[in-house]
N, C-alpha and C positions, 0 to 999 in steps of 0.2 A: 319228728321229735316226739310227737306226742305215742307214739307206735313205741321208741325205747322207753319210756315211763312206765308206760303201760305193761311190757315186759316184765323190765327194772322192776318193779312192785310188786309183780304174780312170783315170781321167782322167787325174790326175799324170802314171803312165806302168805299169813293170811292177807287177804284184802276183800273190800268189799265191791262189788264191779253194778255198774248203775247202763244199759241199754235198752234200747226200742228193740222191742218182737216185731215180726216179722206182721202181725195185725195190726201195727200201730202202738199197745199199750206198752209200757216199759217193765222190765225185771231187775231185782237185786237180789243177788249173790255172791253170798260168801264161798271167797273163793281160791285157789290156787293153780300153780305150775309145777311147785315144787316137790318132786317128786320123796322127801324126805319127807312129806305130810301124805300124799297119797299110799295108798293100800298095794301092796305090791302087784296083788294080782287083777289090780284097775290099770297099771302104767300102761304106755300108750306102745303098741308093735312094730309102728313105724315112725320116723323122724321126719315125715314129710311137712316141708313148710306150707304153708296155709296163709299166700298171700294177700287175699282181700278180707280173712276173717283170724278173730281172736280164739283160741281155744282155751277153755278152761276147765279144771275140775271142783263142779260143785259140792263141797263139802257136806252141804246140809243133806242133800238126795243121791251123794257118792257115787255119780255121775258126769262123766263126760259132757260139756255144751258149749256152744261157738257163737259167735254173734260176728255180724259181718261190721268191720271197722267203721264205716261209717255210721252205722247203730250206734257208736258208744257215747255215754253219756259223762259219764265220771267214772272214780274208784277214788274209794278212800283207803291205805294202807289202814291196818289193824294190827295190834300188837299181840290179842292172838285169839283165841276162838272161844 
C-alpha cells in the first residue's frame, strides 16, 4: 500500500521525499516523477521497473536519485515548488 502512495504522490507533481542514505544519515528532496515537471532532455530512456527501489527526479540538483524502499522515511505532498 504504502509503495501506491508513494507513487500516487511523485506523479501528482511536487513532493517532498524524507530517506536513509546508504551511510546511515537521512536526505530530503524535493521532488518528482512527473514527467510534465521534468526537463525533457533529463526524461528517463527506458521504462524499466525498479523493484526494491524508488526513483526520483531531484528538482533542486535536476538529477536523477533512488533510494531503496525500505530506506523511506516519509513524503509530504507539496502544492508546489
Amino acid at each position: 500500500m504504502a509503495n501506491k502512495i508513494i507513487d500516487y504522490s511523485l506523479l501528482k507533481g511536487y513532493a517532498l521525499a524524507i530517506f536513509y542514505k546508504k551511510d546511515g544519515s537521512y536526505r530530503r528532496v524535493v521532488c518528482t516523477t512527473n514527467l510534465k515537471l521534468i526537463p525533457r532532455d533529463k526524461w528517463p530512456k527506458t521504462n524499466i521497473p525498479w523493484d526494491d527501489n524508488v526513483r526520483i527526479f531531484d528538482l533542486d540538483e535536476n538529477k536523477w536519485k533512488s533510494f531503496k524502499k525500505i530506506n523511506f522515511i516519509g513524503l509530504v505532498e507539496l502544492q508546489r515548488r
